[in-house]
N, C-alpha and C positions, 0 to 999 in steps of 0.2 A: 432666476434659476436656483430651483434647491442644491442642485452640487450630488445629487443623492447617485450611486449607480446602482445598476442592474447585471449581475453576475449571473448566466445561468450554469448549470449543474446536471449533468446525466449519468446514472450507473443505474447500469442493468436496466435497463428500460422506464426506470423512473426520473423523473423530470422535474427540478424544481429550479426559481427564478429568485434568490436573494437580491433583497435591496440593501445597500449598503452605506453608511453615512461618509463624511467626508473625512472621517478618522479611521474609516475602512471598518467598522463596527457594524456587525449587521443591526438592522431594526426591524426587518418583516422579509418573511415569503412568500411566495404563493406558489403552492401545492396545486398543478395542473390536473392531475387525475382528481383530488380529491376536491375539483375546484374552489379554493378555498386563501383568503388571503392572509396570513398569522400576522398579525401586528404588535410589536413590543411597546410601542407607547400611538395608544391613543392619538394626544397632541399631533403625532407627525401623520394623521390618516390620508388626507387631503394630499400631501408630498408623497408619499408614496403609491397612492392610487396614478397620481400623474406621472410619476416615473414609470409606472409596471403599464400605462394606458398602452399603449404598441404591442403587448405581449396580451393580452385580456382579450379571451377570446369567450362570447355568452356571460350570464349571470353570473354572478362570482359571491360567497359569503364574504364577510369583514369582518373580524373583530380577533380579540386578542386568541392566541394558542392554548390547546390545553396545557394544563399544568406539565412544566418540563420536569425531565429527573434533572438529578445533579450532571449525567453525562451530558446530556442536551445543552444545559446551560454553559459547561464547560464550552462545548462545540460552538456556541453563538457566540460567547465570549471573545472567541479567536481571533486576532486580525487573520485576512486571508492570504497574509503572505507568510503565515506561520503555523496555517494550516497542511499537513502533511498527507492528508486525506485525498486529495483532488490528484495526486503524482499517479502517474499513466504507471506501468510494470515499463523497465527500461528510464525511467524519467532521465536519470542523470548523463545516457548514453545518449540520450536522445538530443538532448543540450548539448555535448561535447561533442557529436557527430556534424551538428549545426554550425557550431562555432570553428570549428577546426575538422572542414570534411578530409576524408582522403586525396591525399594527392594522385592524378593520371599516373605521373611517371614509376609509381611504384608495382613491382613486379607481382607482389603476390596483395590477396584481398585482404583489406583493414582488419584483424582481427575483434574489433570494436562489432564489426555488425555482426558476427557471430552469438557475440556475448550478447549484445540486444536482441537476437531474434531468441536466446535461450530465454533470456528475462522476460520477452513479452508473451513465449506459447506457457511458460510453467505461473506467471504471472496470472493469464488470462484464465488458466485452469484452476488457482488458486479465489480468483475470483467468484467463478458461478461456486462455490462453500457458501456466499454469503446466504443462497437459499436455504439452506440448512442451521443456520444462527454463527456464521462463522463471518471473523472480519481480515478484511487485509490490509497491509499499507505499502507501499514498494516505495526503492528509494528512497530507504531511511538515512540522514546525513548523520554521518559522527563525527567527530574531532578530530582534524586530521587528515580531512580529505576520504576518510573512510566511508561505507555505505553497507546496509542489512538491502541486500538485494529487496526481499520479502518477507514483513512480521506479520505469523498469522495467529489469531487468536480468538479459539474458540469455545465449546465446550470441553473439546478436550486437552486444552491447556495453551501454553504459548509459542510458538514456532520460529527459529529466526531459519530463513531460507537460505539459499546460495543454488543458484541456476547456475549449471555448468552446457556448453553446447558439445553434446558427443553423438554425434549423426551419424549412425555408418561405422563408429569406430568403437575397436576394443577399448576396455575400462581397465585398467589395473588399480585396485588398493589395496594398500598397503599402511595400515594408520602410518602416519599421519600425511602419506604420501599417497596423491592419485598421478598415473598416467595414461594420459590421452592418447591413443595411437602409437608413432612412434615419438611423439613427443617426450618433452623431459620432466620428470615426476615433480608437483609441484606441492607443496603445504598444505593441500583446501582442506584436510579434516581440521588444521588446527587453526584455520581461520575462521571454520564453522565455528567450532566452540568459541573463539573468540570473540564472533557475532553475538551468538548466545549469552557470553558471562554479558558481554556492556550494556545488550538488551536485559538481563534478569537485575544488575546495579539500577539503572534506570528507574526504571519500573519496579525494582523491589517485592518482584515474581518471579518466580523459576521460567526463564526461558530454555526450551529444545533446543539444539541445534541439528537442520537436518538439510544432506545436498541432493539437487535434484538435477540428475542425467537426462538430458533431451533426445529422446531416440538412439541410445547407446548400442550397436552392436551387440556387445557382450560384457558381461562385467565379470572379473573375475577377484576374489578378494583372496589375499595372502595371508594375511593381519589384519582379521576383523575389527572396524573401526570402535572405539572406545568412545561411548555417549550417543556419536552421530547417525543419525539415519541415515541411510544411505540408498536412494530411492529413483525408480527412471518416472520419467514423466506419467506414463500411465499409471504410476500407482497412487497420484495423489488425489482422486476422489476420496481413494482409502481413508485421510485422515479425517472425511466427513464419520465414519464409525466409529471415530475414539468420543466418549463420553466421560461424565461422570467428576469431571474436575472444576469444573465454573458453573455457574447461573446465569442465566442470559442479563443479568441486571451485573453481574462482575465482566461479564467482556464488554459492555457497554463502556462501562466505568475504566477499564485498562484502554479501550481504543482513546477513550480520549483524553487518559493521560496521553497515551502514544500517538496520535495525531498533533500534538504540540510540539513545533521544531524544540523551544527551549526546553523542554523531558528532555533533549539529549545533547544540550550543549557540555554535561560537566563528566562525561562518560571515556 
């Protein structure tokens, strides 16, 4: 037995099958649409052919990938339990909802899946950008127990997210205070920015900081927020029309700094 696994991969409709060695290293893929097997070392063709055989479906090419950028190599470089890439929109909710569900006896609904269901629609809208040159990462962990809901980073610069869930309910902001319904006014503009500054350290780019309402009633603002966007769910195709600030070869190069959990262990 080579010991070798076979990870597959799906976003947005594309499909690929990493092999991975026993140091969790990848060493080859195979590119299903473009049927096609990329192999990083020769030497191991034979093992990885036998591992991907269950998955090979018709004719398939061999042989090594073309020349990677520097961001690709970064990206294969990665062990995959250090890859940040693969996290769903919600990830860490997702896990802690798992781990520790709600209990029956409690009277009113877990506020947990609220927040997940905001993190997975503005999440998922955040996503289809990628057809436009734009990348996401949700579920970014920081020091602390902290998390950037969602960093987006396109041509038009870097975004640290914060999905808020307001369905149905009035908004109130007030920097650096918002409140939900009749709820009691909480922090979120100055945890945006805060997302932002530890994202822009990191990375050693200016990050945004911008919150996004999920189906908000009404928002009514008292004290225009200072830095933060402040945005309902429908407006975030919008930030597919900001240009002019990266190169498709500089958001390559920022994701995958950004997709490396250690980019943010010293933040």
């Amino acid at each position: 037995m080579s010991g070798l696994r076979v990870i597959p991969t799906r976003r947005h409709g594309q499909e690929r099958l990493y092999v991975c060695d026993t140091d969790g290293r990848n060493i080859a893929w195979y590119d299903r649409e473009a049927g096609r097997v990329n192999l990083l070392s020769e030497d191991r063709r034979q093992e990885v052919l036998e591992a991907l055989g269950p998955f090979l479906s018709g004719p398939v090419a061999v042989g090594p990938p073309p020349v990677p950028t520097p961001a690709e190599l970064v990206r294969l470089s990665l062990h995959p339990d250090d890859d940040l890439a693969p996290n769903r929109p919600g990830e860490a909710l997702v896990i802690a909802l798992d781990r520790d569900p709600e209990h029956a006896h409690l009277l009113r609904p877990d506020p947990r899946r609220r927040a997940l269901a905001a993190e997975q629609a503005v999440g998922e809208a955040l996503d289809r950008l990628e057809g436009v040159g734009w990348r996401t990462l949700h579920s970014v962990p920081l020091p602390g127990g902290d998390r950037i809901h969602h960093l987006v980073i396109g041509p038009g610069g870097l975004f640290a997210v914060r999905s808020l869930y307001a369905r149905r309910q009035r908004i109130r902001v007030a920097d650096p205070m918002v409140t939900v319904g009749r709820g009691e006014p909480l922090p979120l503009l100055r945890r945006a920015r805060s997302d932002a500054d530890r994202a822009s350290y990191a990375l050693t780019a200016e990050v945004h900081p911008v919150l996004v309402l999920l189906e908000p009633a009404r928002v009514e603002v008292t004290v225009p927020p200072r830095e933060v966007r402040v945005l309902k769910d429908t407006d975030v195709p919008g930030l597919a029309r900001l240009g002019g600030m990266l190169k498709p070869a500089d958001v390559e190069a920022l994701h995958a700094m950004a997709r490396d959990r250690h980019t943010w262990s010293r933040v």
